[in-house]
C-alpha positions as YAML, in Angstrom:
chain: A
units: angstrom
residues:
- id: 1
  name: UNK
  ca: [0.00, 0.00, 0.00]
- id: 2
  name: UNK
  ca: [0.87, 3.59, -1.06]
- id: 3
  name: UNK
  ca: [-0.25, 6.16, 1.64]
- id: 4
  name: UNK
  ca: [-0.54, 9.82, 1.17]
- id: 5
  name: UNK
  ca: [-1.98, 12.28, 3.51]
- id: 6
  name: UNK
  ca: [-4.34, 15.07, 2.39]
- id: 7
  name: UNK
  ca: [-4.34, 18.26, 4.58]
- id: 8
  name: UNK
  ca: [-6.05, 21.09, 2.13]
- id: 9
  name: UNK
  ca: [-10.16, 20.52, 1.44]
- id: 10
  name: UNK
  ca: [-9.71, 21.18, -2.46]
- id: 11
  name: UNK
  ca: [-7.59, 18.01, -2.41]
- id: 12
  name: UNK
  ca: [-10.49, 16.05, -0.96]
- id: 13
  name: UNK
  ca: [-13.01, 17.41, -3.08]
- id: 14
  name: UNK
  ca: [-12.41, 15.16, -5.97]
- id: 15
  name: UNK
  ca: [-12.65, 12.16, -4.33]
- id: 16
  name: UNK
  ca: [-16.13, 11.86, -3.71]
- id: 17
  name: UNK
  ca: [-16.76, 9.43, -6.66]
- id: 18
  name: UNK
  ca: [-14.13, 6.95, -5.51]
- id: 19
  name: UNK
  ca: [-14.32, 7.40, -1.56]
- id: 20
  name: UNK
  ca: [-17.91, 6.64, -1.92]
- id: 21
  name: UNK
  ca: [-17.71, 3.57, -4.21]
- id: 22
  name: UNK
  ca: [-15.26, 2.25, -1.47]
- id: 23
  name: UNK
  ca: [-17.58, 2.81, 1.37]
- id: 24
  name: UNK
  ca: [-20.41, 0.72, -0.31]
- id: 25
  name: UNK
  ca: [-17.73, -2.29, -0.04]
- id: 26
  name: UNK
  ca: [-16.00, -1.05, 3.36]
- id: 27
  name: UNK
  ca: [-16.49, -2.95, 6.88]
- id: 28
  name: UNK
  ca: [-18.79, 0.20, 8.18]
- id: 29
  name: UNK
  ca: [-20.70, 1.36, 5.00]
- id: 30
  name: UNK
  ca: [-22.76, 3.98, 7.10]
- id: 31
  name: UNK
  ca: [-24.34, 7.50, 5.92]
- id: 32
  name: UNK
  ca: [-22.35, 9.44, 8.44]
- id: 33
  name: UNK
  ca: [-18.61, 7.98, 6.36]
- id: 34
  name: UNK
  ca: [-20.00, 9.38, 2.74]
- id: 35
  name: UNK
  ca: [-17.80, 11.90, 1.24]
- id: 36
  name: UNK
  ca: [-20.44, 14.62, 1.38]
- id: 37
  name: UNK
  ca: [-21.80, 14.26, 4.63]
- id: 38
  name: UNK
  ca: [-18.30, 14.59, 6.01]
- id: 39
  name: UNK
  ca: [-17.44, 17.61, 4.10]
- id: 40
  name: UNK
  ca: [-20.66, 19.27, 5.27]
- id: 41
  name: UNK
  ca: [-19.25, 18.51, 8.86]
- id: 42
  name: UNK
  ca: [-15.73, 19.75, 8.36]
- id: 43
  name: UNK
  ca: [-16.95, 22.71, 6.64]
- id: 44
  name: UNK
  ca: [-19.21, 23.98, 9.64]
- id: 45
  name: UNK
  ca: [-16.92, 21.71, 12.66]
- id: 46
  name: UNK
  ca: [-19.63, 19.55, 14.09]
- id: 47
  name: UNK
  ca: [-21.89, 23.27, 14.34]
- id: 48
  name: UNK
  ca: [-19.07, 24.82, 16.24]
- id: 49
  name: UNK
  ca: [-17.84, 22.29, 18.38]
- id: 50
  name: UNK
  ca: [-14.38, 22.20, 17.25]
- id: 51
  name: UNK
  ca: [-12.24, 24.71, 16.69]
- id: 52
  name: UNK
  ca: [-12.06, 26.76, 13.30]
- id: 53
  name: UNK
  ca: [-8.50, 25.84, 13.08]
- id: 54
  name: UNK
  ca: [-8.47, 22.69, 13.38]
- id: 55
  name: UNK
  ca: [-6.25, 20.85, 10.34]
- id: 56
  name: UNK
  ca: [-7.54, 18.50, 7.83]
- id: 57
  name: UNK
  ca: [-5.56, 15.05, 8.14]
- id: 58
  name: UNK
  ca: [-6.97, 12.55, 5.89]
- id: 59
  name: UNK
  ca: [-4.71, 8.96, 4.78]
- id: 60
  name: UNK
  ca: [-5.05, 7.74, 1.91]
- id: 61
  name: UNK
  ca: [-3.79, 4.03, 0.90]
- id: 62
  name: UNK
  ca: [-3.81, 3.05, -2.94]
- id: 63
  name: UNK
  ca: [-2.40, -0.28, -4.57]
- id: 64
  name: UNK
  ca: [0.80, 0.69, -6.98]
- id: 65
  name: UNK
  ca: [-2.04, 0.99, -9.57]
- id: 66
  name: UNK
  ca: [-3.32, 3.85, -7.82]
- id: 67
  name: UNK
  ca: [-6.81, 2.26, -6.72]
- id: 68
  name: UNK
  ca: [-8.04, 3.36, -3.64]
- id: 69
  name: UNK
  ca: [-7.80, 0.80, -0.88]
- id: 70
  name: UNK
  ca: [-7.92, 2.60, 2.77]
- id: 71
  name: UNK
  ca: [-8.86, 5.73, 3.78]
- id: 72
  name: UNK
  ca: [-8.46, 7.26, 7.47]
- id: 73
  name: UNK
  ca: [-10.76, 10.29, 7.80]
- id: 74
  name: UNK
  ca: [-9.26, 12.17, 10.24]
- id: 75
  name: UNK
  ca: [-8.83, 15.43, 11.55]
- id: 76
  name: UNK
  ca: [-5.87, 17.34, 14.29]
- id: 77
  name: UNK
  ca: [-7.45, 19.44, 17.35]
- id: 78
  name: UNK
  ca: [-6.56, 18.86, 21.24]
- id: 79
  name: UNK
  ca: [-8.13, 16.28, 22.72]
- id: 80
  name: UNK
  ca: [-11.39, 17.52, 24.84]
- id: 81
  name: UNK
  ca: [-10.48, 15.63, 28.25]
- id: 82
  name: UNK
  ca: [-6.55, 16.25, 28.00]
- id: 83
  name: UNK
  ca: [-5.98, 19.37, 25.49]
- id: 84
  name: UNK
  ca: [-3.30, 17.01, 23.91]
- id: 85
  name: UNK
  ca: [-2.69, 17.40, 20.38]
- id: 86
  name: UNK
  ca: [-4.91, 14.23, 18.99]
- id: 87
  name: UNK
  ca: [-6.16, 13.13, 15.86]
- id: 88
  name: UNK
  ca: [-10.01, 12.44, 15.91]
- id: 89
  name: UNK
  ca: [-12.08, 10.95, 13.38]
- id: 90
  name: UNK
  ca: [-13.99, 13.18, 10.97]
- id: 91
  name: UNK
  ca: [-17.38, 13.78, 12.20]
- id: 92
  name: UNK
  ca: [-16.60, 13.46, 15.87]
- id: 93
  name: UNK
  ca: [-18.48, 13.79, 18.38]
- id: 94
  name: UNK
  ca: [-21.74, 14.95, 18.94]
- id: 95
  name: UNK
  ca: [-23.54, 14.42, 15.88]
- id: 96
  name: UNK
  ca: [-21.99, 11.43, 13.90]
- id: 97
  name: UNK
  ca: [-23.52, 8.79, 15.84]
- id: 98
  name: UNK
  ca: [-21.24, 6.01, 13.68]
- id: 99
  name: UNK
  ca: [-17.56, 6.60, 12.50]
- id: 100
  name: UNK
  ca: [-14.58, 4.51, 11.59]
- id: 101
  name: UNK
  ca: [-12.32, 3.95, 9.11]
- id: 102
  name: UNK
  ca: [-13.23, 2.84, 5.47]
- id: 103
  name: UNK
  ca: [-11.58, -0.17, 4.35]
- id: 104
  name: UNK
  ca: [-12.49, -3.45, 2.90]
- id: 105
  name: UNK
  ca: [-12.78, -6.49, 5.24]
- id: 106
  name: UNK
  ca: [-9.64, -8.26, 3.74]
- id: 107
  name: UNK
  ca: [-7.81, -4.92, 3.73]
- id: 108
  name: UNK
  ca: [-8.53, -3.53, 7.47]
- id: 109
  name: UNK
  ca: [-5.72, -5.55, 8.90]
- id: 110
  name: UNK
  ca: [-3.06, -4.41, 6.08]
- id: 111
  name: UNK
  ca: [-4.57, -0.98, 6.09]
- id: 112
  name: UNK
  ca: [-4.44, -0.44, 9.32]
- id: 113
  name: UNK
  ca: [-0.71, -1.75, 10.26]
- id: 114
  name: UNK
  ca: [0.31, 0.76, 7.40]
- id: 115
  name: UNK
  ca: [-1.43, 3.04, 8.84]
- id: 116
  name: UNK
  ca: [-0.10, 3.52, 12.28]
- id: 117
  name: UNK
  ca: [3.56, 3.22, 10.54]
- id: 118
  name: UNK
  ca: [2.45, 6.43, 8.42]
- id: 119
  name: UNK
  ca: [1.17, 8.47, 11.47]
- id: 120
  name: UNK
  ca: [4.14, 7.37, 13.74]
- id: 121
  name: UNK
  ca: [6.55, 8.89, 10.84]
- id: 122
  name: UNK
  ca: [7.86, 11.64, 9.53]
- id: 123
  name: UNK
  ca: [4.66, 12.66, 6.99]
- id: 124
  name: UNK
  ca: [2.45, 12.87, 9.70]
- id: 125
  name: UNK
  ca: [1.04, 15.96, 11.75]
- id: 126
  name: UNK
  ca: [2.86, 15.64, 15.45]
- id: 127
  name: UNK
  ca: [-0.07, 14.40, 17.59]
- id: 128
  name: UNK
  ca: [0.41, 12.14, 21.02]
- id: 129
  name: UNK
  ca: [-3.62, 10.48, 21.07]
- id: 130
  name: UNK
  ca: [-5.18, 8.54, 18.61]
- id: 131
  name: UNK
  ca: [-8.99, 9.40, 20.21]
- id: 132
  name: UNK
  ca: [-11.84, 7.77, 17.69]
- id: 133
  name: UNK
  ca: [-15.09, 7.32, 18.92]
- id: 134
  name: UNK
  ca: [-18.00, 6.26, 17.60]
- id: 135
  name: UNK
  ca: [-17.31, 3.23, 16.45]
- id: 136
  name: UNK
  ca: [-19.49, 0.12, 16.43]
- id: 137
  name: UNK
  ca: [-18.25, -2.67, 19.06]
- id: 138
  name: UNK
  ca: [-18.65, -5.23, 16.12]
- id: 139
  name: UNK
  ca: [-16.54, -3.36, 14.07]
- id: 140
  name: UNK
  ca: [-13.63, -5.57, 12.55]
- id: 141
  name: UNK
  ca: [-11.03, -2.17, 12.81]
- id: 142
  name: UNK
  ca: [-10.91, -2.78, 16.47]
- id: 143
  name: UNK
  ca: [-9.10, -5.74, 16.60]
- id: 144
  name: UNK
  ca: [-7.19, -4.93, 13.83]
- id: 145
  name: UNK
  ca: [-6.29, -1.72, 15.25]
- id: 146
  name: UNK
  ca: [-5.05, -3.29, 18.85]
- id: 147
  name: UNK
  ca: [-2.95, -5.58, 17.26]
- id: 148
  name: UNK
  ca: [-1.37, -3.08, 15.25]
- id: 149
  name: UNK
  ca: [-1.10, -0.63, 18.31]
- id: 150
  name: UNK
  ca: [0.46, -3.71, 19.72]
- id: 151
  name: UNK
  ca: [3.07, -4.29, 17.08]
- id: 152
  name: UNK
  ca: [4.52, -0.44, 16.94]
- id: 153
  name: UNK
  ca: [5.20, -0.41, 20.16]
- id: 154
  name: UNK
  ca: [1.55, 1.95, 21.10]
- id: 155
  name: UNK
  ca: [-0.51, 1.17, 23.92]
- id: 156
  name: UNK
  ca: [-4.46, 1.21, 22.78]
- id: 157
  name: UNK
  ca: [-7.56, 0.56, 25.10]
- id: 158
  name: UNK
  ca: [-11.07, 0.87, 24.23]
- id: 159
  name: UNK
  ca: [-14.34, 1.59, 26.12]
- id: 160
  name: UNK
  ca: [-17.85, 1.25, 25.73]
- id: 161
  name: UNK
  ca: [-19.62, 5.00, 25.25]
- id: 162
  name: UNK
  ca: [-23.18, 4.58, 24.38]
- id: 163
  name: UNK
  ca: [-25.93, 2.02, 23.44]
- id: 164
  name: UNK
  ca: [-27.08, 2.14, 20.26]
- id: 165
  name: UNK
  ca: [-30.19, 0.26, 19.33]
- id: 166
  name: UNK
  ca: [-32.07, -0.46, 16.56]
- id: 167
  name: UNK
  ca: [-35.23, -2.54, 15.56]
- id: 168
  name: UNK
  ca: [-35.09, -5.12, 12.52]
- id: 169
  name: UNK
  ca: [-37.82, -5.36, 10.45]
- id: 170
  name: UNK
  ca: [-39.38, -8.19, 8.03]
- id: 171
  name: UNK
  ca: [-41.41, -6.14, 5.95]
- id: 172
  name: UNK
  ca: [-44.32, -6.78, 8.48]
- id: 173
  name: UNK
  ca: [-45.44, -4.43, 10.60]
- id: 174
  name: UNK
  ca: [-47.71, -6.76, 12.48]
- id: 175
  name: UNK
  ca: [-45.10, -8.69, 13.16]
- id: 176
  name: UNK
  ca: [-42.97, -5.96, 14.49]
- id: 177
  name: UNK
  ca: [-46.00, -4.90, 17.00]
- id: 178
  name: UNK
  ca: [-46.15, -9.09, 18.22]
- id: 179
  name: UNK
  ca: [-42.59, -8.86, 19.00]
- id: 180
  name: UNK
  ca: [-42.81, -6.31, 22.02]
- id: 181
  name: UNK
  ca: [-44.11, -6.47, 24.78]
- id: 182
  name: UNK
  ca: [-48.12, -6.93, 24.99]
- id: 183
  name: UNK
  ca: [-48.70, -4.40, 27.22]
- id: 184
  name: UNK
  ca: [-46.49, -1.41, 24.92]
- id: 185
  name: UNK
  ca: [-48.40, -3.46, 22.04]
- id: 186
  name: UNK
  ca: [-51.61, -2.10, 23.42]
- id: 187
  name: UNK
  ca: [-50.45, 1.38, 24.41]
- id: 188
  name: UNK
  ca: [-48.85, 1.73, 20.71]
- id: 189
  name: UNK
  ca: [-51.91, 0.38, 19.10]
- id: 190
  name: UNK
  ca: [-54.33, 2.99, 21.22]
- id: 191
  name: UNK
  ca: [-52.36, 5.89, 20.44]
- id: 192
  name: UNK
  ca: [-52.95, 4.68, 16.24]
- id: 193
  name: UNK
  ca: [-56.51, 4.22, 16.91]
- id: 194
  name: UNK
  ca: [-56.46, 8.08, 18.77]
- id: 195
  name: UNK
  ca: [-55.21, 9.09, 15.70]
- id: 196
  name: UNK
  ca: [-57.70, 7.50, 13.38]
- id: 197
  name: UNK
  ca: [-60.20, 9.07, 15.38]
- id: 198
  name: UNK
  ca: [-58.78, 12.25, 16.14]
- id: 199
  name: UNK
  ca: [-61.28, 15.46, 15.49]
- id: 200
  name: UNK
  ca: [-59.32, 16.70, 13.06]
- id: 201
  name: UNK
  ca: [-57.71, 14.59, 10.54]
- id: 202
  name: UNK
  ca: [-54.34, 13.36, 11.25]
- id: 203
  name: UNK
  ca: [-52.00, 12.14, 7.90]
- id: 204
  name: UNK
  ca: [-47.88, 12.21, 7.15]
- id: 205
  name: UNK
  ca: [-45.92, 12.83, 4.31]
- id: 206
  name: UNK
  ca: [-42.29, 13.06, 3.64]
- id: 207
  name: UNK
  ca: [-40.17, 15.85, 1.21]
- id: 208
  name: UNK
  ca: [-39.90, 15.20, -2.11]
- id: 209
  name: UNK
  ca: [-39.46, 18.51, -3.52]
- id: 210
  name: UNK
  ca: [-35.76, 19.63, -3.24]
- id: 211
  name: UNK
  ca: [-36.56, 23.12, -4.10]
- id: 212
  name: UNK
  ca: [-38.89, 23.05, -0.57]
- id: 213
  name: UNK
  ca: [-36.28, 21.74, 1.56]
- id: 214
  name: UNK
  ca: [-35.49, 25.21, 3.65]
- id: 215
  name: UNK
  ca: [-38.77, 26.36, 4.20]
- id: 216
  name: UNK
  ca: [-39.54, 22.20, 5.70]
- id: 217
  name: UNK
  ca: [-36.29, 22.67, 7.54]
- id: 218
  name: UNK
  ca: [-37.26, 25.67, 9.07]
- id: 219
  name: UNK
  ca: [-40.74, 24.21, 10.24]
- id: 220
  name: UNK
  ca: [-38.55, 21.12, 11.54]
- id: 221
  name: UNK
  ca: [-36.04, 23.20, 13.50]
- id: 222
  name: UNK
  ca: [-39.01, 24.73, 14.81]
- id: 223
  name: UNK
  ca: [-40.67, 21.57, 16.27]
- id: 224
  name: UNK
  ca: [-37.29, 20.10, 17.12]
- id: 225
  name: UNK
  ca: [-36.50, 23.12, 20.20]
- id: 226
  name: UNK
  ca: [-39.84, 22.09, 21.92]
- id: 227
  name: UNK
  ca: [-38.72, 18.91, 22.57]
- id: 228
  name: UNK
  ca: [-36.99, 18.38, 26.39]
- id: 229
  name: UNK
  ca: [-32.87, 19.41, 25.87]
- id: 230
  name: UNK
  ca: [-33.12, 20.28, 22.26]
- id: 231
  name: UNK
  ca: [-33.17, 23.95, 23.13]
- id: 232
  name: UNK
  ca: [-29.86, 24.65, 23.90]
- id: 233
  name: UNK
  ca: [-28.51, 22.14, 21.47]
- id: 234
  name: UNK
  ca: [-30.05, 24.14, 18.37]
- id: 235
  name: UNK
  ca: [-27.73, 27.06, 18.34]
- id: 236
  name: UNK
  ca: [-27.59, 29.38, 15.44]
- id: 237
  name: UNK
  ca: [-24.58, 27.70, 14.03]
- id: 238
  name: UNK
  ca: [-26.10, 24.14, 14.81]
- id: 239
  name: UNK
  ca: [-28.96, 25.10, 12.91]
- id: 240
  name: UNK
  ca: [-26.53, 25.93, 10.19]
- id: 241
  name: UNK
  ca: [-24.75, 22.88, 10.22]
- id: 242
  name: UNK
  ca: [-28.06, 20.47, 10.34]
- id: 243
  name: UNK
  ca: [-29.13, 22.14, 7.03]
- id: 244
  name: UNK
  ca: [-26.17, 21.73, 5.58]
- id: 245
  name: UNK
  ca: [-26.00, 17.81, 6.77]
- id: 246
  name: UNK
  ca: [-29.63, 17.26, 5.11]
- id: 247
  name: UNK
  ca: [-28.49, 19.32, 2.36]
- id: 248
  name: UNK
  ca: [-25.64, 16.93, 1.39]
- id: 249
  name: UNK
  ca: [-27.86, 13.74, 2.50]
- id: 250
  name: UNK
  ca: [-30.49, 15.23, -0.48]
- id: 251
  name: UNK
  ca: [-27.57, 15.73, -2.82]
- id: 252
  name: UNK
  ca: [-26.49, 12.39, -2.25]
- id: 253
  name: UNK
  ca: [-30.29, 10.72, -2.81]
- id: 254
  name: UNK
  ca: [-31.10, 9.84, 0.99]
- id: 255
  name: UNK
  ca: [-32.56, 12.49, 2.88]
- id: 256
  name: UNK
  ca: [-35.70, 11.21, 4.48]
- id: 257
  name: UNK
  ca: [-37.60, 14.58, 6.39]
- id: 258
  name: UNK
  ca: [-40.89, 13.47, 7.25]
- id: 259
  name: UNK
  ca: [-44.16, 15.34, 9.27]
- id: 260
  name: UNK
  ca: [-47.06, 14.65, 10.62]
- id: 261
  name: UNK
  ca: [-49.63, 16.89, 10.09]
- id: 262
  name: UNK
  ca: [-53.00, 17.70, 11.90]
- id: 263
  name: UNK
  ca: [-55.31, 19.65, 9.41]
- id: 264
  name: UNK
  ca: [-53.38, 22.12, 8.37]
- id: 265
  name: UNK
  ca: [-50.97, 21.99, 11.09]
- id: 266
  name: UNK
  ca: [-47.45, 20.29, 11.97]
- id: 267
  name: UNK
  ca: [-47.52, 18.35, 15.09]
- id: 268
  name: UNK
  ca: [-44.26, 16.17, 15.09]
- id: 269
  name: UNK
  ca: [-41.43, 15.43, 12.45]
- id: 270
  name: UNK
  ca: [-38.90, 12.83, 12.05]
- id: 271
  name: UNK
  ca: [-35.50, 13.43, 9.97]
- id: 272
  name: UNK
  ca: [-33.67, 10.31, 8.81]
- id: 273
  name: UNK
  ca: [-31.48, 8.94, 6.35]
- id: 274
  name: UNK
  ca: [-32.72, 6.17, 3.77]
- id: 275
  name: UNK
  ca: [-29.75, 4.54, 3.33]
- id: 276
  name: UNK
  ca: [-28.36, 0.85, 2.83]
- id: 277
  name: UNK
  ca: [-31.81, -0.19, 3.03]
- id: 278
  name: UNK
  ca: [-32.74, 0.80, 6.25]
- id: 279
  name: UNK
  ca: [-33.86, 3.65, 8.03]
- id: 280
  name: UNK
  ca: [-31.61, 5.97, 10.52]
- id: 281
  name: UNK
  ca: [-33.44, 7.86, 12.97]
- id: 282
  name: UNK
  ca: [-31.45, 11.26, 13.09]
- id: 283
  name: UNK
  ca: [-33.62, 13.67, 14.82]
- id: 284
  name: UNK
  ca: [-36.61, 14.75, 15.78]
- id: 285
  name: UNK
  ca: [-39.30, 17.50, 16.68]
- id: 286
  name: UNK
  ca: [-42.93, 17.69, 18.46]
- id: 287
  name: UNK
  ca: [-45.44, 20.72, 18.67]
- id: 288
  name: UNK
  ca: [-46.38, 20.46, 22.29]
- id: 289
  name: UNK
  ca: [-49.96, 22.03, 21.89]
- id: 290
  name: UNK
  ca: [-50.69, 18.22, 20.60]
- id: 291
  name: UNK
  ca: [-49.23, 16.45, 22.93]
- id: 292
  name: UNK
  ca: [-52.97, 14.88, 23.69]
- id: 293
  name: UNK
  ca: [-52.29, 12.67, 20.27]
- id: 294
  name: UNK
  ca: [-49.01, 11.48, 21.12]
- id: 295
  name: UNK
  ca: [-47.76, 12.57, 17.67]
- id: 296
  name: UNK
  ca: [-43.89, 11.31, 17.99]
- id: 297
  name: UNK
  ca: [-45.16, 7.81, 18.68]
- id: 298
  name: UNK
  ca: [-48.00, 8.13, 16.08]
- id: 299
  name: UNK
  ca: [-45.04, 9.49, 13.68]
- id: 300
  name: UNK
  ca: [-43.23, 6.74, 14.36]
- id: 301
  name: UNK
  ca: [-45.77, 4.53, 13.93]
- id: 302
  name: UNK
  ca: [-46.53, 5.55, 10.50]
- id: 303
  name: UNK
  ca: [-42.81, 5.58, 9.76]
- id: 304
  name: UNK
  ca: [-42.61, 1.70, 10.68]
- id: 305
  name: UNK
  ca: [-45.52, 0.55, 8.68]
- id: 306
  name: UNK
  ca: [-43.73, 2.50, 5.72]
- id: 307
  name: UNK
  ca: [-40.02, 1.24, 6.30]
- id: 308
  name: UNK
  ca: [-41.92, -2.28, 6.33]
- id: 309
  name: UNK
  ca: [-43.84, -1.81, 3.19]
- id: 310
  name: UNK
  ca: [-41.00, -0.75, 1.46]
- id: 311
  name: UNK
  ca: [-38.96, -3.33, 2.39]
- id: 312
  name: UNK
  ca: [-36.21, -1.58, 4.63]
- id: 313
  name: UNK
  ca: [-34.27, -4.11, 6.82]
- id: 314
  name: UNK
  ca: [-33.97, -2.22, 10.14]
- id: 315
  name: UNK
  ca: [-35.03, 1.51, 11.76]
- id: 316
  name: UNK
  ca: [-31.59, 2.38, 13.58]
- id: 317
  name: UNK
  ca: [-32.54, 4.35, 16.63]
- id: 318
  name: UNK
  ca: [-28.62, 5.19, 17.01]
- id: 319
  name: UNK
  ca: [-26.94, 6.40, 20.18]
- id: 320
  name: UNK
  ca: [-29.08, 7.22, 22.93]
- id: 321
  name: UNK
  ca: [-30.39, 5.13, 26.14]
- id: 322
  name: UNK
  ca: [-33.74, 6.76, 25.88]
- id: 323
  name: UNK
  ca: [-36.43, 4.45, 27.75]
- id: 324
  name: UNK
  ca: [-38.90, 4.35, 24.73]
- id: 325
  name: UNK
  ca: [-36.15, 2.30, 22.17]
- id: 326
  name: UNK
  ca: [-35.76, -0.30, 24.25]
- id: 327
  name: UNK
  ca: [-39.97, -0.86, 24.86]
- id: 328
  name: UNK
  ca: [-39.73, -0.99, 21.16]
- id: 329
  name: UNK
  ca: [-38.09, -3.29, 20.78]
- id: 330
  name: UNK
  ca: [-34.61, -1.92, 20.20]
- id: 331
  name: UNK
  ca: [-31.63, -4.27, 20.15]
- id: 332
  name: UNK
  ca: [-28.84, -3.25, 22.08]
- id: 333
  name: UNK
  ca: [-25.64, -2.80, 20.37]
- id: 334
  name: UNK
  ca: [-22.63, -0.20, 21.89]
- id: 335
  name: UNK
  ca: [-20.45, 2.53, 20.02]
- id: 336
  name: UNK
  ca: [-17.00, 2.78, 21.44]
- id: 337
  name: UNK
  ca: [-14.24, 5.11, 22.10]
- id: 338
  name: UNK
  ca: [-10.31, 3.56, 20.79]
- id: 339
  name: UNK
  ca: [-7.98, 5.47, 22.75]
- id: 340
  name: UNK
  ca: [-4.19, 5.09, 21.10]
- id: 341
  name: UNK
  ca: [-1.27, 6.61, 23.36]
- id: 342
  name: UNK
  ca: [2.38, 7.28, 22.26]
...
């Protein structure tokens, strides 16, 4: 493996084509790796929550044909907990709920021993912690990072950070409803029948005209600050950076903004991607004057019976120990933190 580093963003711009055809093949082919998701994030930091100069430090490995085999999407700013210089993973922390490096299977172990030999020589920016988080506790570039950690001489340790659950689906929402719990089967299927019979008509629908998409973000942002803790997160250059996220996630064919409406009116709204066949639960909003019709469950409800009868594998609730994934039936899975010390 060749490995170059890329440290200016009009190097990285032309290699959206071939860092996304990678990812579709790559250990952790998730929305949150594509090319321009990430640039979104680097271009606004997370909405602020790293510094503006922070430096761009993305590896590349190609084969001596020049094919793209490995790429480390990284980034240098001091570590939050130490101020140490460290490199972090693009699209850490707060709102990339799944990182990692982007490799095939059969190359992650090759990839990622070349990889640590780049960083620990001369071509690389001076850093002393490798701190990636994020990443799934399946993932195969855990092992194969310890062992390489282990092998230059670096000591690595990894920790659990968050549960991440997510419900499969088999195209039958039925079925979904007989797999939880009878008594949450009942509540879920009252609050559907509430909305059937609500005085005022109750319905969803989801974007489909680009040209619409700042007005509908607008209305989402809107309904997103009334929900508990949302408030503070929404900052001006939050908002900023969310439309720029579901901009790139329209320009790249799966942005999934969804509302449900009440008359005229809208009373909850769910943003996700539609990607890899399944559905990723990214955010969400309620207007509290219907809080009566329990429209995020209804929402949800109606955003099940779709994702089944379109055939999407799984909704991914992503990071988050909030009661209400678990009572539907959310399988727990973890996202980790790799800590690498010199």
């Amino acid at each position: 493996m060749q490995l170059s580093l890329i440290t200016q963003e009009t190097d990285w711009l032309p290699l959206a084509a071939e860092w996304n055809a990678l990812l579709i093949h790559s250990a952790s082919d998730v929305p949150f790796l594509r090319h321009e998701y990430l640039l979104a994030w680097w271009q606004h930091k997370g909405g602020g929550e790293w510094p503006a100069d922070s430096q761009l430090a993305i590896v590349l490995a190609r084969d001596p044909a020049g094919a793209l085999l490995g790429i480390a999407p990284l980034f240098l700013a001091p570590a939050k907990d130490t101020q140490r210089p460290a490199l972090h993973l693009l699209g850490s922390l707060e709102i990339s709920d799944f990182l990692d490096l982007i490799a095939r299977p059969a190359d992650l172990p090759t990839f990622t021993a070349a990889l640590l030999g780049f960083l620990t020589g001369p071509e690389a920016p001076t850093w002393q912690t490798l701190d990636w988080q994020n990443i799934l506790e399946d993932s195969p570039t855990l092992p194969a990072l310890q062992a390489a950690a282990e092998a230059t001489g670096l000591t690595y340790t990894h920790s659990r950070l968050q549960p991440a659950p997510f419900i499969p689906l088999a195209g039958d929402f039925d079925a979904w409803l007989e797999s939880i719990d009878g008594k949450e089967r009942q509540e879920f299927r009252r609050k559907l029948r509430n909305a059937a019979r609500y005085p005022v008509p109750v319905g969803w629908y989801k974007l489909t005209d680009p040209a619409t998409l700042p007005e509908e973000f607008e209305a989402f942002g809107k309904l997103m600050v009334q929900e508990r803790g949302k408030q503070d997160f929404l900052t001006s250059a939050m908002a900023t950076q969310m439309l720029a996220i579901a901009q790139a996630a329209l320009a790249g064919g799966y942005l999934d903004l969804r509302f449900l409406t009440v008359g005229k009116q809208k009373a909850a709204a769910l943003l996700c991607f539609d990607y890899n066949n399944r559905l990723w639960g990214y955010n969400s909003g309620l207007e509290n004057r219907f809080g009566d019709l329990s429209p995020g469950a209804v929402l949800l409800g109606f955003t099940l019976m779709d994702a089944c009868d379109t055939g999407k594998t799984a909704f991914d609730f992503m990071r988050g120990d909030e009661e209400y994934k678990f009572r539907y039936g959310g399988i727990p899975r973890w996202v980790t933190r790799a800590l690498i010390q010199r």
